[in-house]
C-alpha positions in Angstrom: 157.8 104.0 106.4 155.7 105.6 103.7 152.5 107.4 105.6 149.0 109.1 104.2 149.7 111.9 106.8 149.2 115.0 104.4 150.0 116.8 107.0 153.9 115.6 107.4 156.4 117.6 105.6 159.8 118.3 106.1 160.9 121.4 106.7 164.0 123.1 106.1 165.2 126.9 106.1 167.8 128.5 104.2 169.9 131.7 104.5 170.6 134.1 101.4 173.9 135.6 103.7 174.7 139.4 103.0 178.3 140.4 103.9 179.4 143.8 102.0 176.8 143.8 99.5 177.7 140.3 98.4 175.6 137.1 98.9 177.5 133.9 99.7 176.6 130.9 97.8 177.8 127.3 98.2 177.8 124.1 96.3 176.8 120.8 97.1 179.2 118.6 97.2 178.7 115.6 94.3 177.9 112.9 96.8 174.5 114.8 98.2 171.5 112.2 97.3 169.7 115.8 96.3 171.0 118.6 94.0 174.8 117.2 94.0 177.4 119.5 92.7 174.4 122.4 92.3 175.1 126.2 93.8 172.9 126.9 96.3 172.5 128.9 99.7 173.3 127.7 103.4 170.8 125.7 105.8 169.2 123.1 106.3 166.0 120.4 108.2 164.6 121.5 111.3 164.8 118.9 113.9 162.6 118.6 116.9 165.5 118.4 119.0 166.0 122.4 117.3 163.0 123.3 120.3 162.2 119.6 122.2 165.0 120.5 124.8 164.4 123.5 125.9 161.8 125.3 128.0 158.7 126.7 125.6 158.7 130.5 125.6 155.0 130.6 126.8 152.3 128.0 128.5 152.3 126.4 124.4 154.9 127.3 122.3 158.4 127.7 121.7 159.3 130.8 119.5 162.2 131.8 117.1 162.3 127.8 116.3 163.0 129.2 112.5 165.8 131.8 113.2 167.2 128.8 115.9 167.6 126.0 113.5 169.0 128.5 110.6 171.6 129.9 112.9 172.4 126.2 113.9 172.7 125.1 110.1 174.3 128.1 108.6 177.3 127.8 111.6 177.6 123.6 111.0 177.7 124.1 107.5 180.2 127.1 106.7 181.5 128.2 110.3 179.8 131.9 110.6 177.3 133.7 112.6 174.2 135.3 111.5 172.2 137.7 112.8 168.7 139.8 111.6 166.9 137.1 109.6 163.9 138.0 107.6 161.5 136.1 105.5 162.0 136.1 101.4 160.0 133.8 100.5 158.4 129.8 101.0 159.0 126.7 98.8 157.4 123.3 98.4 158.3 119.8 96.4 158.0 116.4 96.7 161.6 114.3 96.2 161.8 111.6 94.0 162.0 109.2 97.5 158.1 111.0 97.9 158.9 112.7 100.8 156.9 116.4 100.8 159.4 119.4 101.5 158.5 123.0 102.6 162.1 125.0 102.4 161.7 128.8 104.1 164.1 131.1 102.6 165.2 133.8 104.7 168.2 136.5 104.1 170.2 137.5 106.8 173.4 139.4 107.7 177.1 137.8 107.9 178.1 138.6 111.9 180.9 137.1 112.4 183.3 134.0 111.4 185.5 132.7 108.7 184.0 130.2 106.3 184.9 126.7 107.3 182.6 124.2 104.9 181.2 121.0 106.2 183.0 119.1 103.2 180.1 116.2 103.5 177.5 119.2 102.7 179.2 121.7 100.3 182.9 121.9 98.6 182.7 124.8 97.7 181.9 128.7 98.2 182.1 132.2 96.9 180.6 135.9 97.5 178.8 137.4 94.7 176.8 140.1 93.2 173.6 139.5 91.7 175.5 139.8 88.1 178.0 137.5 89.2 175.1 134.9 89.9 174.7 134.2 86.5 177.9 132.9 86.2 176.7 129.8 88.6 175.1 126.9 88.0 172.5 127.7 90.6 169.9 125.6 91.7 166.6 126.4 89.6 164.8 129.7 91.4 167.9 130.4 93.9 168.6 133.4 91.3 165.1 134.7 91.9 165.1 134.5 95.7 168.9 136.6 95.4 167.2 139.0 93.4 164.3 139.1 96.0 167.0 139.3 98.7 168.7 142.5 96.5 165.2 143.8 96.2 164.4 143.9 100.2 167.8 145.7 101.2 166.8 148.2 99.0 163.3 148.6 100.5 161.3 147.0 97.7 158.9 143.8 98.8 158.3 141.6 96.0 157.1 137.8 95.3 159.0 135.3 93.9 158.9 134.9 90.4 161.1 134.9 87.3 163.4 137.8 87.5 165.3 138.0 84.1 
């Protein structure tokens, strides 16, 4: 159903995951209809079922619907817990199918777990520094967003853009 709705996007959020000064990466797995066999960060679409069932945290809203859906795509799609997620940064394309996409990308700290991929979503997965980055065929601006990730642990606030 194609719609004039400029106001319809998806969304999805993603998790740059710290664990002892390493960030974990994953690759999608060759069958994905988007980015197959790319190196990327965990997450994922928000659903409304990520807020419809349950009660709204005041007379309007529901709250945390963000950190929620993250925490629920980050355990489906390598098996670990997450825990203080802040913002990094916002994306936005349109696929090739048309449909508009606004991606949040968050960083957050590794809990608890071991790393059990969802073998439909990603084959794939390793820790790394941001020198070891480089060495992966990352997914055009991921690199960035690690660097931004790198810079906010060390206190620094910065917008994306081409770190070299």
């Amino acid at each position: 159903m194609e719609t004039n709705n400029q106001y319809l996007h998806e969304v999805a959020v993603t998790a740059i995951v710290v664990k002892d000064g390493k960030y974990l990466i994953t690759r999608r797995s060759p069958n994905k209809k988007r980015f197959p066999g790319m190196w990327t960060v965990p997450g994922g679409k928000m659903e409304t079922s990520d807020y419809l069932k349950l009660p709204k945290d005041t007379e309007f809203y529901w709250y945390n619907v963000l950190e929620r859906t993250l925490r629920r795509e980050v355990k489906e799609e390598v098996g670990i817990d997450i825990n203080n997620i802040e913002y990094i940064t916002s994306l936005a394309t349109v696929h090739a199918d048309g449909s508009p996409s606004l991606v949040i990308s968050c960083v957050a700290d590794y809990v608890s777990g071991e790393i059990n991929l969802q073998i439909e979503e990603n084959d794939q997965f390793a820790w790394i520094s941001i020198e070891e980055a480089k060495n992966y065929k990352l997914l055009d601006g991921i690199y960035d967003e690690l660097v931004m990730a790198e810079n906010k642990r060390k206190g620094k606030k910065t917008e994306w853009h081409r770190f070299d």
